[in-house]
C-alpha positions as CSV (number, residue, x, y, z in Angstrom):
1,X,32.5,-9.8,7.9
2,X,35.0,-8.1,9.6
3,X,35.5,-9.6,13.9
4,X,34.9,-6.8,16.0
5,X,33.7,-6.7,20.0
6,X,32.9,-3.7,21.1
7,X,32.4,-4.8,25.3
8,X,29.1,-3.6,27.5
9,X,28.7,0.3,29.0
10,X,25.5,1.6,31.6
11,X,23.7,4.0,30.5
12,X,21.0,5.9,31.8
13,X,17.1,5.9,31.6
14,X,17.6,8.8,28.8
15,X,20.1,6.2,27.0
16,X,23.6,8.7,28.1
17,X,26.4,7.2,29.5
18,X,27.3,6.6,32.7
19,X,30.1,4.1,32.1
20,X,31.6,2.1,29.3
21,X,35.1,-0.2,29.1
22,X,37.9,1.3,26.9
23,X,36.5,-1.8,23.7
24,X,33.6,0.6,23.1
25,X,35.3,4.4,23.1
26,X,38.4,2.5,21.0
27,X,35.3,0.9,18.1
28,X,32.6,4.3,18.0
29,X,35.3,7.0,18.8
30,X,33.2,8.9,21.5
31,X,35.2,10.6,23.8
32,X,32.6,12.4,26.5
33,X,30.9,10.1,29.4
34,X,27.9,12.0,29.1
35,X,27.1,11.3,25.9
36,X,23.9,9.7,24.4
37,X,24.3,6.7,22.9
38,X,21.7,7.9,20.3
39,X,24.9,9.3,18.0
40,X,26.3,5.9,17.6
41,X,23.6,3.6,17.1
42,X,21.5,3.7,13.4
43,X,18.6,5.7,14.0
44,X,16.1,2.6,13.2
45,X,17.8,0.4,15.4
46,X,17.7,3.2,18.5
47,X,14.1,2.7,18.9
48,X,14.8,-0.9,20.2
49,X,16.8,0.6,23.1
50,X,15.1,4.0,23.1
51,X,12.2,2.3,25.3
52,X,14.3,-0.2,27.4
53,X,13.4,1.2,31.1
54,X,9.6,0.1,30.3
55,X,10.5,-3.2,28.0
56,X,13.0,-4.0,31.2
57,X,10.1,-4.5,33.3
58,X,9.0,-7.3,32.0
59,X,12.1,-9.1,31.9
60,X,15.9,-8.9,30.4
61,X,16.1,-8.5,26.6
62,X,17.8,-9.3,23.2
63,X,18.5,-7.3,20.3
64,X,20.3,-6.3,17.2
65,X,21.7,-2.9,16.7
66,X,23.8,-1.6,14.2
67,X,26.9,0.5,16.0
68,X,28.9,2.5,14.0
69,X,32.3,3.1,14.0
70,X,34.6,6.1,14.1
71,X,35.1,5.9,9.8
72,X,31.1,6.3,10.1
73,X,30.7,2.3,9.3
74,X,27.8,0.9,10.9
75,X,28.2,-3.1,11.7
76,X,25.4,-5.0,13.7
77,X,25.7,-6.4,17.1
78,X,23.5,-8.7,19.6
79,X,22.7,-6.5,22.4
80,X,22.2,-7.8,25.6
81,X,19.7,-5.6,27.3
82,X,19.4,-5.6,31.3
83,X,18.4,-3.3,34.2
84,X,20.6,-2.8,37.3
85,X,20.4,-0.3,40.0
86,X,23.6,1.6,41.6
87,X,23.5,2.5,45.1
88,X,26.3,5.2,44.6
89,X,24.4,6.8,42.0
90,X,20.5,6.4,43.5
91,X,18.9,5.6,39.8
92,X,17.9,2.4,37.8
93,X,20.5,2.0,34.9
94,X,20.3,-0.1,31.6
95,X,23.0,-2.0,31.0
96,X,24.1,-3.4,27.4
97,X,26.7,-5.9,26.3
98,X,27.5,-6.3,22.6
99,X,28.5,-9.2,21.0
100,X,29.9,-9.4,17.7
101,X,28.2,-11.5,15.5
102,X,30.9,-13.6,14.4
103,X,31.5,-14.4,17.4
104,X,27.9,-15.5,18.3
105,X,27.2,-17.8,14.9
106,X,29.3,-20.0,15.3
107,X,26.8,-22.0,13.4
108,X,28.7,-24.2,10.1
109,X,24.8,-23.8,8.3
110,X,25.2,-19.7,8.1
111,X,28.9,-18.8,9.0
112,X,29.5,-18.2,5.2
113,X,26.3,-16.0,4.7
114,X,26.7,-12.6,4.1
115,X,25.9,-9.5,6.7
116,X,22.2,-9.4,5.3
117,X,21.7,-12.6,6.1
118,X,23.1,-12.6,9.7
119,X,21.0,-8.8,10.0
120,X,17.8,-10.6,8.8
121,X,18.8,-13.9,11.2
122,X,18.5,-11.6,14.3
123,X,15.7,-9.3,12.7
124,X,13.2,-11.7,14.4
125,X,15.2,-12.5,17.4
126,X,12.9,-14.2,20.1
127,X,12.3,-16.2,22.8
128,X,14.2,-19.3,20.8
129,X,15.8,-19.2,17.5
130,X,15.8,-21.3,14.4
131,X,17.9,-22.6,11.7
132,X,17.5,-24.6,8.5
133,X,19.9,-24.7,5.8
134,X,17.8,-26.2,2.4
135,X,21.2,-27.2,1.5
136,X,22.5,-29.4,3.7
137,X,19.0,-29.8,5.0
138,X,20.7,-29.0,8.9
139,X,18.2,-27.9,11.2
140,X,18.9,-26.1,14.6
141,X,16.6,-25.1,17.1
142,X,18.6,-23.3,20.3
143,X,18.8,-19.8,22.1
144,X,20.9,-17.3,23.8
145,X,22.1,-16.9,27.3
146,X,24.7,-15.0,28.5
147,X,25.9,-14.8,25.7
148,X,26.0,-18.4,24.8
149,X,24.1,-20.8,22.4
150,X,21.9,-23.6,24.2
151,X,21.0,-26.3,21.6
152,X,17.6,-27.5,22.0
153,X,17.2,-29.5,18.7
154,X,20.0,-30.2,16.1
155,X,20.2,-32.5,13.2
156,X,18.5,-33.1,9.9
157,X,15.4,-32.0,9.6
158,X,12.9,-35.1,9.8
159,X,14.9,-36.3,12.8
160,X,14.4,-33.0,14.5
161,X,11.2,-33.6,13.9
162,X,10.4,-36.6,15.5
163,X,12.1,-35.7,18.3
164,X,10.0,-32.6,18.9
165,X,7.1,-34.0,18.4
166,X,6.3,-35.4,21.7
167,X,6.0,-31.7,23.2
168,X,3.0,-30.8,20.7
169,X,-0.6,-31.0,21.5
170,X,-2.8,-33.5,19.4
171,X,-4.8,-31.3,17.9
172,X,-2.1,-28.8,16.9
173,X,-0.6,-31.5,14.9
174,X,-1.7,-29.9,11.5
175,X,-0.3,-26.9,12.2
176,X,3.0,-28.4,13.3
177,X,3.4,-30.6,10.1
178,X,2.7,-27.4,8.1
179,X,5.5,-25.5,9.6
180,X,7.9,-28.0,8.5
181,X,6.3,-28.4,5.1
182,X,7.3,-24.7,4.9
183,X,11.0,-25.2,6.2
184,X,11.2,-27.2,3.0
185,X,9.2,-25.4,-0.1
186,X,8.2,-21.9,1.1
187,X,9.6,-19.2,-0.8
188,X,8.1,-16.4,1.1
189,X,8.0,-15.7,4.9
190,X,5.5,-17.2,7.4
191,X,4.5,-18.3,10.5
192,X,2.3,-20.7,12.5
193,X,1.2,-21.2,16.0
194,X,1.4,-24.5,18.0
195,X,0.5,-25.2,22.0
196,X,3.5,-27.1,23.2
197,X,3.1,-28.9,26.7
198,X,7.0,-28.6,27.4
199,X,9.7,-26.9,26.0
200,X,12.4,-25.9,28.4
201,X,10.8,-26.2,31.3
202,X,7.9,-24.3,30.1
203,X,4.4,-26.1,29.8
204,X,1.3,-25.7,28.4
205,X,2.2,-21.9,26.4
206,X,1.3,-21.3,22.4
207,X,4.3,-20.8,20.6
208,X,4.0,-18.3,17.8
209,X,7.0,-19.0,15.1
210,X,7.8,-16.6,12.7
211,X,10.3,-17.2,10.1
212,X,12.1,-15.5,6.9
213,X,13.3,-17.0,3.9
214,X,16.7,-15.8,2.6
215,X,18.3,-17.5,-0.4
216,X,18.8,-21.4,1.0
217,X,18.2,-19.8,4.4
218,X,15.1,-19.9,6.6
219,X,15.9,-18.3,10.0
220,X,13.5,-17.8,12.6
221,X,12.1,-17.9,16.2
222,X,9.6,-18.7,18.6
223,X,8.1,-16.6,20.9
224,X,6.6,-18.4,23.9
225,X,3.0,-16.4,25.7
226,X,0.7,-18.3,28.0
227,X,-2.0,-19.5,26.5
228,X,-4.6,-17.5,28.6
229,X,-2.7,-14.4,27.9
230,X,-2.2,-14.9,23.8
231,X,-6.3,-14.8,22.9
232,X,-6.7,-11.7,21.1
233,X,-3.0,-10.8,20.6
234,X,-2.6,-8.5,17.1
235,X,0.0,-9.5,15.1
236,X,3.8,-7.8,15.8
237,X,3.4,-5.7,12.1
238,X,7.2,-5.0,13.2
239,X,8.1,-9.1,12.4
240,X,6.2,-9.2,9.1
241,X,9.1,-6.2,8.3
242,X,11.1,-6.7,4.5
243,X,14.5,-8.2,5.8
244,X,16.1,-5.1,3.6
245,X,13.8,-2.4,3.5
246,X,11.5,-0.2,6.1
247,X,8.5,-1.6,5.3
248,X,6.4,-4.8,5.1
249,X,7.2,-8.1,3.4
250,X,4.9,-9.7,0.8
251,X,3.2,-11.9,3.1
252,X,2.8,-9.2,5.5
253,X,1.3,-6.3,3.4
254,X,-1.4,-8.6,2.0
255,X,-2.0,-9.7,5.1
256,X,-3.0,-6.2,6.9
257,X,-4.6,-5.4,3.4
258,X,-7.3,-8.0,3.7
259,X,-7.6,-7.0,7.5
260,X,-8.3,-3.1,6.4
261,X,-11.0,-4.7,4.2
262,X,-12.5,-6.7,6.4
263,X,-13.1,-3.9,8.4
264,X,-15.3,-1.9,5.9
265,X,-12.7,0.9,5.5
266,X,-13.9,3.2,2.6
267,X,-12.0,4.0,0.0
268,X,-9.4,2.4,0.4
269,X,-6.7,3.0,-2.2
270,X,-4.4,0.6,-3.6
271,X,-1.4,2.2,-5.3
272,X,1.5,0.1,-6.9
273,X,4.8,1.7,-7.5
274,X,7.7,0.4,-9.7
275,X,10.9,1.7,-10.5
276,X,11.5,3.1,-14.0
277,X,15.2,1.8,-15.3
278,X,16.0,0.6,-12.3
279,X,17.4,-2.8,-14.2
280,X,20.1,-0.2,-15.3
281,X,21.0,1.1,-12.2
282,X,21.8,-2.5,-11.1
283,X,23.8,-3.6,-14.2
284,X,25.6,0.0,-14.4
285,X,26.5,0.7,-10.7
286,X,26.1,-2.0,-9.0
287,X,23.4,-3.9,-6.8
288,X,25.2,-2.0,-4.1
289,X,23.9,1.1,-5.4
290,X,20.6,-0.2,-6.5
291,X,20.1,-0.9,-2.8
292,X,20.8,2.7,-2.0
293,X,18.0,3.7,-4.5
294,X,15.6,1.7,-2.6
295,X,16.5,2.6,0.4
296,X,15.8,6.3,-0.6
297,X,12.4,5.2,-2.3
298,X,11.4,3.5,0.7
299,X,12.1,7.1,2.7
300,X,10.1,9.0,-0.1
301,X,7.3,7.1,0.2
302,X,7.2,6.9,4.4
303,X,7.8,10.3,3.9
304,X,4.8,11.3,1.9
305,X,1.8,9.2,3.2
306,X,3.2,10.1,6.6
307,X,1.4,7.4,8.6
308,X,-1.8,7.1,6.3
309,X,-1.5,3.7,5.2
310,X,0.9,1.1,4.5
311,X,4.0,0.4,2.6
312,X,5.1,-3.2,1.8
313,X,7.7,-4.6,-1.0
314,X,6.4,-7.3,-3.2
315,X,9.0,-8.2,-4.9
316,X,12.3,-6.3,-6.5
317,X,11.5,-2.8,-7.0
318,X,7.5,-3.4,-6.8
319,X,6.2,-1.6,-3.5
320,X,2.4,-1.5,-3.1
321,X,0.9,1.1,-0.7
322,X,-2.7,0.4,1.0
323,X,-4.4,3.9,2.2
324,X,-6.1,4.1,5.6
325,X,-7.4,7.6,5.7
326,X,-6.8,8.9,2.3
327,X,-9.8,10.5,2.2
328,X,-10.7,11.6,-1.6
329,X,-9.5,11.8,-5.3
330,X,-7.8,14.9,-4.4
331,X,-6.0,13.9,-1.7
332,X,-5.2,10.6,-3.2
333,X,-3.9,12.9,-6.7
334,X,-1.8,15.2,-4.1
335,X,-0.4,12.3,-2.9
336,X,0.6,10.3,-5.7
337,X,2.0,13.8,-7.4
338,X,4.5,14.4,-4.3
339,X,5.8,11.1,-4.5
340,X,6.3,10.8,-8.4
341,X,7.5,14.5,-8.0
342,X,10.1,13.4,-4.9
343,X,11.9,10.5,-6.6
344,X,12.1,12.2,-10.2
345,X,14.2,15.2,-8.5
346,X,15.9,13.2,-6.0
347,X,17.6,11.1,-9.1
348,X,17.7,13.7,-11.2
349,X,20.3,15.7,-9.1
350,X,22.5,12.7,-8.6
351,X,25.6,13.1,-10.4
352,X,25.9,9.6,-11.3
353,X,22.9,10.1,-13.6
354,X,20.8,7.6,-12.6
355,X,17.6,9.0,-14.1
356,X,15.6,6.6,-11.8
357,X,11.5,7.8,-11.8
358,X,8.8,6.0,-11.3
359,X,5.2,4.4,-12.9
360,X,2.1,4.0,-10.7
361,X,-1.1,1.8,-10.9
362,X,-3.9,2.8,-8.9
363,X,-7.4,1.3,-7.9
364,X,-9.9,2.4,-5.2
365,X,-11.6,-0.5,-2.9
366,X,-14.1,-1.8,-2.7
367,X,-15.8,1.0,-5.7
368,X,-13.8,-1.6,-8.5
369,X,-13.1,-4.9,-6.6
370,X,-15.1,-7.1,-4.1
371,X,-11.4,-8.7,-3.2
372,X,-7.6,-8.3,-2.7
373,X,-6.3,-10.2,-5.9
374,X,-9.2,-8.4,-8.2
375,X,-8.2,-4.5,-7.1
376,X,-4.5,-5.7,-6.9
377,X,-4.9,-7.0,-10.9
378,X,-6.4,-4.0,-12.0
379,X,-3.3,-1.9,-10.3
380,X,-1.0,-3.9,-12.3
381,X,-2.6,-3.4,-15.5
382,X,-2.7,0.4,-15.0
383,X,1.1,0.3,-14.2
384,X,2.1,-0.9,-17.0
385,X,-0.4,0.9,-18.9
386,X,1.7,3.6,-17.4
387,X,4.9,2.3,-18.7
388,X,3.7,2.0,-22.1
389,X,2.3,5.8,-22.0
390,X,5.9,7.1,-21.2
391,X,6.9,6.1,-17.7
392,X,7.3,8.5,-14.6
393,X,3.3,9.0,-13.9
394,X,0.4,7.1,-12.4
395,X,-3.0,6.0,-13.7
396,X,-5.8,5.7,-11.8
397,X,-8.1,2.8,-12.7
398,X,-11.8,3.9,-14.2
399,X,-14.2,1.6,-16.3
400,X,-14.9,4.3,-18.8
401,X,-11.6,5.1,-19.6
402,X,-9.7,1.3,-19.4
403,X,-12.6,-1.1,-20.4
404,X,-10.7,-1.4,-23.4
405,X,-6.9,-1.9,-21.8
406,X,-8.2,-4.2,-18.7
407,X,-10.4,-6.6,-21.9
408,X,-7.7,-6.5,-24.2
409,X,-6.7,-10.2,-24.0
410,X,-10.6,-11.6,-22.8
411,X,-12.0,-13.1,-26.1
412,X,-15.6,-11.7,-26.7
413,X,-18.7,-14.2,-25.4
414,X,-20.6,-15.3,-28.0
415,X,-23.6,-14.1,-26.6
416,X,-22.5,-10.5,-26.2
417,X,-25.6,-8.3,-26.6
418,X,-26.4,-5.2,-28.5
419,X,-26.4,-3.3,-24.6
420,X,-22.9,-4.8,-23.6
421,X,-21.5,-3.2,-26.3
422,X,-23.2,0.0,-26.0
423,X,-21.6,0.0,-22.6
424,X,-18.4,0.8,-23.6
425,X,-18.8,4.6,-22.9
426,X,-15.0,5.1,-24.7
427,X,-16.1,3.5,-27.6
428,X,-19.6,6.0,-27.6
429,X,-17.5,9.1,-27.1
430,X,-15.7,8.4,-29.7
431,X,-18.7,7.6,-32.1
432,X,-20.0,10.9,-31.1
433,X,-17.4,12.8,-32.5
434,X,-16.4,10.8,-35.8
435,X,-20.1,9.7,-36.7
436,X,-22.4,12.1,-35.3
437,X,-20.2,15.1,-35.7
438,X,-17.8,14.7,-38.1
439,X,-19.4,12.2,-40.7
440,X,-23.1,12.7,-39.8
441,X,-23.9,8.8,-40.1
442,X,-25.3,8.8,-36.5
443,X,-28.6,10.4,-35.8
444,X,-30.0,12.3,-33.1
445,X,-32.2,8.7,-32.1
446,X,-29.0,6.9,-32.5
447,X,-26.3,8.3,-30.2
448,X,-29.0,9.5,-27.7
449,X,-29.7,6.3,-26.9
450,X,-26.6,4.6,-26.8
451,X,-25.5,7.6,-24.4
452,X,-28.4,7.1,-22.6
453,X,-28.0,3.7,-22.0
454,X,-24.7,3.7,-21.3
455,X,-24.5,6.2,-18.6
456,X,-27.6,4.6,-16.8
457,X,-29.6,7.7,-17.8
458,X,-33.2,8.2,-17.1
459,X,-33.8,11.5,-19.3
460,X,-31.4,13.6,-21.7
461,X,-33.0,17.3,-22.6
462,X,-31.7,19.8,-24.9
463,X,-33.4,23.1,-24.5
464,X,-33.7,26.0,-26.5
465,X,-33.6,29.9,-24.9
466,X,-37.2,30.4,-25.0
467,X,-37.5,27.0,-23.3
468,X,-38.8,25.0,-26.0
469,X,-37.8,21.3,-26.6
470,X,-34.7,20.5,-28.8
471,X,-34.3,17.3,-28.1
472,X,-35.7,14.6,-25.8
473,X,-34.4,11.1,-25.0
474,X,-36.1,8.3,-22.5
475,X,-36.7,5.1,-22.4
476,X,-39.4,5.3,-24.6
477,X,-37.3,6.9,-27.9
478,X,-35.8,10.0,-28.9
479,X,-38.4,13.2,-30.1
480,X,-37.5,16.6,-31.4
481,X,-39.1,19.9,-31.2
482,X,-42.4,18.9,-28.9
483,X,-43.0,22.1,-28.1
484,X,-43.1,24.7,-25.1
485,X,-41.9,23.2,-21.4
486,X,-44.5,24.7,-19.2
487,X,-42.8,23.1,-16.1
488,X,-39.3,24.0,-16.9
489,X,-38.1,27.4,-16.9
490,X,-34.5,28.8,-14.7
491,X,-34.0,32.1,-13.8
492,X,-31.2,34.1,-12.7
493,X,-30.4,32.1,-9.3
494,X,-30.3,28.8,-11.4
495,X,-27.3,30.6,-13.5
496,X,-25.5,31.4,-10.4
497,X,-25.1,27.5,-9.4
498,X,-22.9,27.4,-13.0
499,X,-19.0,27.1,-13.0
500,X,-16.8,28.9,-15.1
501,X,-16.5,25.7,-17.5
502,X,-20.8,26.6,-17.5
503,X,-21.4,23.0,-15.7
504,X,-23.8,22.3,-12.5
505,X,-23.3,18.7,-11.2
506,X,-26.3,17.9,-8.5
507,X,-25.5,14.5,-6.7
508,X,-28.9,15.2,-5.0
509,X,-31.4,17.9,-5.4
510,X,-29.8,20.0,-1.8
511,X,-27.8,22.1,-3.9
512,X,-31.2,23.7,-4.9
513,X,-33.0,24.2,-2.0
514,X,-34.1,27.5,-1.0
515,X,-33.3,29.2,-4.5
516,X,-34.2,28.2,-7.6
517,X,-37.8,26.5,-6.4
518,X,-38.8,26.1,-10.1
519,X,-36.1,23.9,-11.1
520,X,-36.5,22.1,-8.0
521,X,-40.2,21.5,-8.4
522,X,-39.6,20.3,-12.0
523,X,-36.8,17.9,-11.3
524,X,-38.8,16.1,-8.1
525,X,-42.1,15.8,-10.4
526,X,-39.7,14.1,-12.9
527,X,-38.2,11.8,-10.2
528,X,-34.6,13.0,-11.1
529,X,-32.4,12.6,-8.4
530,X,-29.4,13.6,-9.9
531,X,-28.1,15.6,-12.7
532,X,-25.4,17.5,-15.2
533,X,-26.6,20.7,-16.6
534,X,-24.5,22.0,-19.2
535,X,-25.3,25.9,-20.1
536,X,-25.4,26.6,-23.8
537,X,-23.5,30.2,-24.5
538,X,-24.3,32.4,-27.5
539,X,-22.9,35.7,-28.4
540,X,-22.3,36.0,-24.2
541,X,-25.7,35.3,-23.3
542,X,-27.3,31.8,-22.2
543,X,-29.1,30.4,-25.0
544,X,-30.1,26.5,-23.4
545,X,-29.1,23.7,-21.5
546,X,-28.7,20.1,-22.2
547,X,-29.5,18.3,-19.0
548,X,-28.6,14.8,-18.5
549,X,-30.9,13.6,-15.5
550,X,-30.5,9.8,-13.4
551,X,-33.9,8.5,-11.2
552,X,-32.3,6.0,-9.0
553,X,-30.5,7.3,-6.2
554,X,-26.7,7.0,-6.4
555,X,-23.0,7.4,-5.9
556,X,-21.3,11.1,-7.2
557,X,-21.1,11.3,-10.6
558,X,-17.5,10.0,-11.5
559,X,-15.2,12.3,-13.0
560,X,-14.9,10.3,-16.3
561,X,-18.8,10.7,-16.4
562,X,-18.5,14.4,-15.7
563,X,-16.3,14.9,-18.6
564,X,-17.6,12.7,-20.7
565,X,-21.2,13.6,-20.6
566,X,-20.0,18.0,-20.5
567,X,-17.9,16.9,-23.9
568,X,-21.2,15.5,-25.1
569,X,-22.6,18.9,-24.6
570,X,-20.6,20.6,-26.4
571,X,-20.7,18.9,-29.3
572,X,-24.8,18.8,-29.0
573,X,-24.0,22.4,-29.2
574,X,-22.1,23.0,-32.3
575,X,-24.7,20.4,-34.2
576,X,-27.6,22.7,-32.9
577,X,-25.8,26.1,-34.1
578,X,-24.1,24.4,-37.8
C-alpha cells in the first residue's frame, strides 16, 4: 500500500471548494477552487459526505473515502468530517482532513494486510473500533481523535476480557461471553448488544458491536446510544454491507429475509444467481479480474430490480435476491429475463472472451415453503437443475414439474399409498400420452381418475356438439355416453370468453356474470367454483368441450395445471375423433 497524505480542504454545503492546501491539488490533480469535490471522491463513497451539513449537527464525524488520484487511481483515506463557520465568508462550511491509512494503522496485528482488509477495517467505523488477530490471538479495543489512536484495551484476548468485564451489566453477561466466543470461531459477520455502565466516561448506554470477519481478521466497532433512545432502533442495513461488493453480507441478507416474512409480504420471490464459468475467469485472468466481473454483476442486478428487493452475496459468486414488490409471474419472468439477458451481453462483448452468463433458481414464499431454509433449498435445487439443463437460464420452482428433481435422493416410505403416487401429475401426463394414447393400455376409468385425483378435481366432462355426455368422471367413477345434459348448453356469448389457444380459465364464476346465465346457472347448481374449458374444434366449427371443474374455493389455477390439464384436452380430443 503505497503512503500518501493528501492534507484537509473546506468545502461548502454543496461539497465545492472553498479552500484546500497545495497536498490535495498536488494527489487529485484539480486545478479550479470552485470545484465539487464530487469528481474526486468514488461515487459510493460520496454519499458519506454528500449529507454532512445535516449528519454535522449531531456531532463531528469519521469516515472512509476513496480519493482518486490524477492517473485515475482511487486509494482510501479516514476522513475527518467537521463543521466550522467563516465570518469573512457569512456561511457554515464542512471541513475534511484526510489521513492516509498507513499512517493511521500503525497497528503490528493488520499493518501487513492488504487494502481490502484495511477498506473493510474502516467499512464499520464507529464510535470505538476493534481488533483481533486469530493469529497471534492480539486483541485491541481503541479509537480516533484527532487523528490519533487512544487505546482502551490491548493484549490477548482472555486478558482483555477480564479487564472489561467490570463495565458490563449482570444480566448482559450472556451476551458479552458470546461476542467473545465469536472473536474466536465465527466465520461469518455478527454482532451483539451489551449495556455497559462505563466506558470512557460514558455510563449506563447499550453498546451495539458489529464486526466482520476477514481471513484471520475480525475488525469491528462499537457504537454507543443511550439506552432510552436505542428501544426500537432498525438495524443500520448499511453495516450488514459485503466488505467487497454493493450489497448485503450472508448474515445480513438472511436476516432482512426472515424480517420480510415475518411481515406477511406476499409473494415474495426468492431468486438465487450463480456465475456460469466463473472458476475460469479466476484461473485464466486473474482474481483481479474475477473481482471486476462481480463488481459488474452486482451493478446488473441493482440495476434491474431497481429498489424492489434485496441483493446479498452468500458466498463466492452465489448472490441471492429477496423481492419486496415483485408483484406477479410476469413481472418476476421480466425480471429474471433482463438480468440473464444483461450479463450474457455484457461478457459477451468483452474482448477478453470471458463468456461469463449466468444460472438461476427460483421459489415464491410462502406458496412452496413455510420457512427461510425450506424456499432457500428448493432455489438451490432448481439452480443447479439449471446448470444441468445447459446453463445461462432460470427455473422457477413448481411441484408438478420438479416432484421428481426435488425427491430424487428421498428413499420412498414404505407406506406410500396408491394416491401419493397418483400425485405425481408429471408422472400422469406422461402416462396419458404413452398408455392412453399411444399404447391404449389405459382406459377411459383409468386415467380419468388418476387425473382427477391428482389435480384435486371435483368433476371432469367431455361433451359432444349436440350436448350429449362423452365422458364423466367424479368421485363416484367414470360413465360414458349417459345421455342428453338438460342443464348444460353454451351459446354464442360462452364462445366469446375462448382464447385463441380455445381455453377459458374461471378462478371464480365473475367472469360469467351478466352473459352467458346458462353456464352460470349450471356451474352454481353443480357447486363448481372454478374451472378450465377447453373448446373442441372440427372442420372450423365447435364441436364440445371438456371441462375440468374444482368445488372448494381456491388459489388461481397454476400455470403448470393450465397446461397440463389443456394438453389433456387435446389428447381427449384425438381419442374421441380416431
Amino acid at each position: 500500500m503505497k503512503k500518501t497524505f493528501i492534507g484537509e480542504m473546506t468545502v461548502t454545503e454543496s461539497m465545492y471548494i472553498k479552500s484546500a492546501d497545495y497536498a490535495f491539488f498536488q494527489f487529485t490533480g484539480l486545478e479550479d477552487i470552485n470545484a465539487s469535490i464530487e469528481s474526486a471522491i468514488y461515487p459510493d463513497d460520496f454519499e458519506l459526505i454528500r449529507n454532512a451539513p445535516e449528519r454535522l449537527k449531531k456531532g463531528t464525524y469519521s469516515a472512509v473515502l476513496r480519493v482518486r488520484d490524477k492517473d485515475g487511481e482511487y486509494s482510501p483515506f479516514l476522513a475527518e468530517v467537521k463543521s466550522i463557520s467563516h465570518a469573512d465568508w457569512n456561511q457554515i462550511l464542512v471541513h475534511i482532513s484526510f489521513k492516509d491509512l498507513n499512517g493511521l494503522l500503525e497497528n503490528d496485528n493488520i499493518r501487513k494486510e492488504d487494502i481490502k482488509i484495511a477498506e473493510a477495517y474502516f467499512d464499520v467505523l464507529g464510535d470505538i473500533l476493534i481488533s483481533y488477530d486469530r493469529r497471534t490471538d492480539n486483541f485491541d479495543l481503541f479509537y480516533i481523535n484527532d487523528s490519533k489512536r487512544h487505546s482502551i484495551a490491548s493484549g490477548k484476548l482472555n486478558e482483555c476480557k477480564e479487564q472489561l468485564k467490570e463495565s458490563v451489566f449482570p444480566e448482559y453477561m450472556g451476551e458479552y461471553n458470546g461476542f467473545f466466543d465469536n472473536l474466536k470461531s465465527s466465520s461469518e459477520s455478527f454482532r451483539a448488544r451489551i449495556k455497559l455502565n462505563e466506558l470512557e466516561d460514558t455510563s449506563n448506554a447499550i453498546c451495539e458491536i458489529n464486526c466482520k470477519c476477514v481471513g484471520d481478521m475480525v475488525v469491528g466497532c462499537l457504537n454507543l446510544e443511550n439506552s432510552e433512545k436505542i428501544k426500537n432502533v432498525n438495524v443500520d442495513i448499511v453495516n450488514d454491507k459485503d466488505v467487497f461488493l454493493d450489497m448485503l453480507n450472508k448474515r445480513a441478507i438472511v436476516e432482512q429475509a426472515e424480517i420480510m416474512m415475518s411481515h406477511g409480504l406476499k409473494p415474495i420471490y426468492f431468486i438465487l444467481l450463480d456465475l456460469d464459468n466463473f472458476k475460469n475467469v479466476n484461473d485464466i485472468h486473474g482474481h483481479i479480474v474475477g473481482d471486476e466481473v462481480l463488481t459488474t454483476v452486482t451493478q446488473i442486478i441493482n440495476d434491474k430490480l431497481a429498489g424492489r428487493g434485496i441483493v446479498g452475496r452468500m458466498g463466492g459468486d452465489e448472490i441471492l435476491i429477496v423481492t419486496k414488490t415483485v408483484s406477479g409471474q410476469t413481472e418476476l419472468r421480466n425480471l429474471l429475463r433482463n438480468i440473464r439477458t444483461a450479463i450474457e451481453w455484457t461478457f459477451k462483448t468483452d474482448p477478453r472472451t470471458l463468456n461469463v452468463t449466468c444460472s438461476i433458481g427460483v421459489c415464491e414464499y410462502p406458496k412452496y415453503g413455510k420457512d427461510f431454509q425450506s424456499v432457500y433449498s428448493y432455489c438451490d435445487k432448481m439452480l443447479y437443475l439449471a446448470k444441468e439443463k445447459g446453463k445461462n437460464r432460470y427455473i422457477i420452482y413448481t411441484p408438478e414439474l420438479h416432484y421428481r428433481y426435488v425427491n430424487a435422493n428421498s428413499e420412498q416410505p414404505e407406506n406410500t399409498s396408491a394416491k401419493d403416487l397418483v400425485n405425481d401429475k408429471v408422472g400422469i401426463m406422461q402416462r396419458l400420452v404413452d398408455n392412453y394414447l399411444t399404447a391404449h393400455s389405459y382406459n377411459n376409468e383409468k386415467i380419468f381418475s388418476e387425473i382427477g385425483e391428482a389435480f384435486e378435481l371435483s368433476e371432469i366432462l367431455m361433451i359432444y356438439d349436440d350436448f350429449t355426455v362423452a365422458f364423466q368422471w367424479n368421485s363416484s367413477g367414470v360413465f360414458s355416453d349417459i345421455g342428453k345434459i338438460v342443464h348444460f348448453k353454451p351459446k354464442d356469448d360462452f364462445w366469446e370468453l375462448f382464447n385463441k389457444d380455445s381455453l377459458l380459465v374461471l378462478d371464480g364464476l365473475y367472469k360469467l356474470e351478466g352473459k352467458c346465465q346458462d353456464v352460470e346457472k349450471c356451474l352454481k347448481k353443480k357447486d363448481v367454483q372454478s374451472a378450465i374449458f377447453y373448446r373442441i374444434i372440427s372442420k372450423g366449427k365447435c364441436s364440445g368441450y371438456v371441462m375440468f371443474a374444482r368445488n372448494a374455493a381456491r388459489q388461481s389455477w397454476s400455470e403448470y395445471e393450465i397446461m397440463a390439464l389443456s394438453t389433456a384436452a387435446k389428447v381427449f380430443d384425438v381419442s374421441m375423433h380416431d
